[in-house]
N, C-alpha and C positions, 0 to 999 in steps of 0.2 A: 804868208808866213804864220799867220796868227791861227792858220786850221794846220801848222802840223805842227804847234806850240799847244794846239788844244787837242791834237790827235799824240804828242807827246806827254803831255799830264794823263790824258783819259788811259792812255798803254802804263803810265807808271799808276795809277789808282788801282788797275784793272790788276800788275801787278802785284800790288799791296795787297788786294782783297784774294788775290791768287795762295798768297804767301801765308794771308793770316787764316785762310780756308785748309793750308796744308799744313799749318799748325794744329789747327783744328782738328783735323784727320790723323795728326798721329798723337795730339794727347787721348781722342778716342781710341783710336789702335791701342794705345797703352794701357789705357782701362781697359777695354774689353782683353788684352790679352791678360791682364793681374783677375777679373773677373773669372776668365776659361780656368786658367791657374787654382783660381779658389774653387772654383766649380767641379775641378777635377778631383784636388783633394778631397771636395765632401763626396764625391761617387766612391772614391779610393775606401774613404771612410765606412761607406754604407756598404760596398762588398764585401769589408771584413767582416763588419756585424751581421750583412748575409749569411756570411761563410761559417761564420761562428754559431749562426742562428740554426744553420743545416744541420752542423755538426752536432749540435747539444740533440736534435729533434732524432737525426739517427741513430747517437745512445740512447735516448727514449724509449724509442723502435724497436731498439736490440734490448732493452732492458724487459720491456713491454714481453717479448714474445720468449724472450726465455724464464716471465713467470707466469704465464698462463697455463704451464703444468705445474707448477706449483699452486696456483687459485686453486687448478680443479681439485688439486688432490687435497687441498684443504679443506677445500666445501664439500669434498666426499667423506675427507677425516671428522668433519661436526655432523656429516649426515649421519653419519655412522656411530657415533656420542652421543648423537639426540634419540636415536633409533633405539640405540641399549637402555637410555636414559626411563625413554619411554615403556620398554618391555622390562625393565626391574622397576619403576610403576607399575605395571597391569599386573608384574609377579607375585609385587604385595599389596595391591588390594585382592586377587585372587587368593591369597594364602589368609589375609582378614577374613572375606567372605568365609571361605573353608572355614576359619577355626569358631567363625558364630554359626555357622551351620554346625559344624560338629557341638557345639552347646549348645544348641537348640533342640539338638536333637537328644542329645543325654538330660536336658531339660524335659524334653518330652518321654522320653522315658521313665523319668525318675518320677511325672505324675501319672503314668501309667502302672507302675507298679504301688503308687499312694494308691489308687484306683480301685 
């Protein structure tokens, strides 16, 4: 009688430790399901800021390429600014030149005729 009094206690312990191991197992189940739960909302999270992040980069894109006719034609509009800038420079130092040449030369004349 005393080994199924001690095969009786050891099935009720064995029990016990059964019971408190599948408690165990579902306070973990509960965490790890409130974890997946939080885990998904931050992926939820991060797709929008993906999706937001894509979005902004494609007006970028679209912004980008509908003014690269406009850069060019601007950096052709100062090439073009700096171009005249620089030939009405060379027009008037050419027109300086001329007018002390032309002095120099009524200078030299006018000691040619002292002469």
């Amino acid at each position: 009688m005393q080994s199924f009094e001690k095969l009786y206690k050891n099935l009720q312990k064995e029990n016990r430790d059964l019971a408190h191991d599948l408690l165990n197992a579902r306070k973990l189940n509960a965490s790890l399901e409130k974890n997946e739960e939080f885990l998904m909302k931050q992926i939820t999270s991060k797709e929008l800021d993906f999706n937001k992040l894509h979005s902004y980069l494609a007006e970028r894109r679209s912004d980008c390429h509908l003014k690269k006719p406009l850069i060019k034609t601007d950096r052709l509009e100062d090439l073009i600014v700096s171009n005249r800038d620089r030939d009405f420079q060379m027009q008037i130092q050419s027109n300086e030149k001329e007018s002390k040449i032309k002095f120099l030369k009524l200078k030299l004349i006018n000691y040619e005729q002292k002469m």
